[in-house]
N, C-alpha and C positions, 0 to 999 in steps of 0.2 A: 279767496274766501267765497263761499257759497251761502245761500239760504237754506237749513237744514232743511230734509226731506223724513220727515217717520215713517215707521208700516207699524199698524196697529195686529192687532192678535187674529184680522177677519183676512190679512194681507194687501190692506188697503194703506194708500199712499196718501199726506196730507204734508204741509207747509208746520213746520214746526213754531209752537208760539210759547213765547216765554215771557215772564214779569210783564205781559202787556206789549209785547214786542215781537220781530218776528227772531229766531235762533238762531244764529249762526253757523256755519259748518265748518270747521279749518284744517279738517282732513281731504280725505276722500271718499267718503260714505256718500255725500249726497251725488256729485260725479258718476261714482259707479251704478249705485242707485238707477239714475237718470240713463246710461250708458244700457245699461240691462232691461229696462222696464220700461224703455219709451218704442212705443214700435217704429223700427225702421224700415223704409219703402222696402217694397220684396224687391228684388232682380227678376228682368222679364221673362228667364226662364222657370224661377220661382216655382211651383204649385201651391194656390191660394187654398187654406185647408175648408172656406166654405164655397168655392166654388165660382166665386163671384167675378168681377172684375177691379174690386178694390184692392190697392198695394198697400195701401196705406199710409203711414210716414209724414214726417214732418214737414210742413209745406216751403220752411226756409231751405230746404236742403237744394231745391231748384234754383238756389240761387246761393251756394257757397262761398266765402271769402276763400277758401283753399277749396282748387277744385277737385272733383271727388269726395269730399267732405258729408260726410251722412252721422246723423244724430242716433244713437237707439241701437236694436239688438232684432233681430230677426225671431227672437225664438216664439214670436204668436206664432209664426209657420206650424210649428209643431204643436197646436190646441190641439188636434183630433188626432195624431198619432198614435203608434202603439205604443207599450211599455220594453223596447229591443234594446238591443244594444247600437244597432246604426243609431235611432234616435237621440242616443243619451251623446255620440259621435257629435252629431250635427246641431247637438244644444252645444256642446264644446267650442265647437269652430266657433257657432254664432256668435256664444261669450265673447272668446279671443277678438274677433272682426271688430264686437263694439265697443272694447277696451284697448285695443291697435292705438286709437290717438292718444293714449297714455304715454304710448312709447315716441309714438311720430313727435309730439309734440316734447320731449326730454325731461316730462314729469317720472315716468319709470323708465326704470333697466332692462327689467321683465316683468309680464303678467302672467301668472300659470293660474289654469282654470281646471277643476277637477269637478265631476257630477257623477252619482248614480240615485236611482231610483228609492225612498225613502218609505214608501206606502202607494197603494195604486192609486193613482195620480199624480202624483206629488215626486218632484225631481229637487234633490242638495246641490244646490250649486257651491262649489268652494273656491274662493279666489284669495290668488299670492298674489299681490302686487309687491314688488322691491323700488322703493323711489330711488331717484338720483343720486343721494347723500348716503344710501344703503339701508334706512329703515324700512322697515316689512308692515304690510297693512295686510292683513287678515280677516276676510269675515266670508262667512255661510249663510244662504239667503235658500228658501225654498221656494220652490216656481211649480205651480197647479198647473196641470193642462188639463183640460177643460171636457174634452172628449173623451177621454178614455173611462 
């Protein structure tokens, strides 16, 4: 069980509160959520999209109980890209990458990750998760890049 996670209509992420409490999650919305939308350190061969020296990522990750272990999704990489189809490729992988410990860990069977381009900027991410027991979690989330 997780602590729910919202996205309000601006696509902004807040702590879900209820009756004075905070919400509960006892899917995997708040998981994936967090899986997609937390940035994950770049790889050193990376290209950082403003330039800089910042990877970013979560700072537990230097110190994993499983090693290898990384939090988060890659796709800020892709802020300033273009609208292609490599990009829409490499938002794909990213998904897959930061939804991988869904499998590692024998919460899913499979995750299939589907994307295309919805309006200029704006990329559909769609995700199949199949859990362990065989029910199917479902949902479409849109992801802004920021540059284009």
């Amino acid at each position: 069980m997780d602590i729910a996670i919202t996205q309000d209509s601006n696509g902004q992420f807040d702590i879900a509160l209820g009756d004075y409490d905070l919400t509960s999650d006892q899917g995997l919305r708040t998981a994936v959520l967090i899986s997609l939308f937390t940035d994950r350190r770049a790889e050193v061969d990376d290209q950082l999209p403003d330039g800089s020296n910042d990877r970013r990522g979560y700072w537990g990750d230097s110190y994993p109980d499983i090693d290898g272990d990384k939090i988060g999704s890659r796709l800020w990489l892709l802020s300033r890209e273009k609208q292609t189809t490599d990009v829409l490729i490499r938002a794909r992988e990213y998904c897959q990458e930061a939804l991988q410990w869904l499998i590692d860990d024998g919460i899913a069977s499979t995750v299939e990750v589907d994307n295309e381009w919805l309006r200029q900027g704006v990329m559909a991410i769609y995700i199949t998760i199949t859990r362990g027991d065989g029910r199917l979690y479902q949902e479409a989330f849109n992801y802004e890049l920021r540059g284009v």
